[in-house]
N, C-alpha and C positions, 0 to 999 in steps of 0.2 A: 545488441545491448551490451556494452562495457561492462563486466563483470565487476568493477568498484563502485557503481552506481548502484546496482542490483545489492550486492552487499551493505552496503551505506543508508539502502531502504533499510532491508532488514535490522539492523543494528538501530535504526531509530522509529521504527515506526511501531507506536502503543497499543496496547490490548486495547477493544473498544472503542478506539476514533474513528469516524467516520470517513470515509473514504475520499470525500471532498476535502476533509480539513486536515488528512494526512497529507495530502496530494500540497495543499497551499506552504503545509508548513516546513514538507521535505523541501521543495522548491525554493525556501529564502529568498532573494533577492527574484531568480528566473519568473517568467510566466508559470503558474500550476502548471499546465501539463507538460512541463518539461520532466517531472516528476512520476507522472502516469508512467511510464516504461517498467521503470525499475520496479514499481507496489505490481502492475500488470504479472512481472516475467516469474514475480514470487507467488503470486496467485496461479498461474498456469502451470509451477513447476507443484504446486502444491505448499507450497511454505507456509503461504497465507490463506485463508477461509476468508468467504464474506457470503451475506444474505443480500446479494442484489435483488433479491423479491419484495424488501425488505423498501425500495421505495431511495431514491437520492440523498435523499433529508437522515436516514433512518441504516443506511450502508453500514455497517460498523468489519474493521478489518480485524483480523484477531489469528493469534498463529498458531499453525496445522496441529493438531494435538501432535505425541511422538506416539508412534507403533510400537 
């Protein structure tokens, strides 16, 4: 995963949006899940939170509190 995509998530994705409509909106012009990598590699590094319990519709991405 390209480290300027991964940051490019970060830097624009909002408290609260849903994880689908981060996904469509980081993506501009590309298909969404060209988008999925970068919100994924923030979420696995911890950067990002989300309630995937929480149901597709209902995902909201929101960032890692700080320690």
């Amino acid at each position: 995963m390209p480290v300027d995509e991964v940051e490019r998530a970060w830097q624009e994705v909002i408290d609260g949006e849903e994880l689908g409509l981060a996904e469509r909106r980081l993506a501009g012009d590309r298909e969404p899940h060209t988008a999925r990598p970068g919100l994924l590699a923030l979420l696995w590094a911890g950067r990002l939170t989300t309630d995937l319990a929480a149901g597709p519709h209902r995902t909201f991405v929101r960032p890692a509190e700080s320690e």
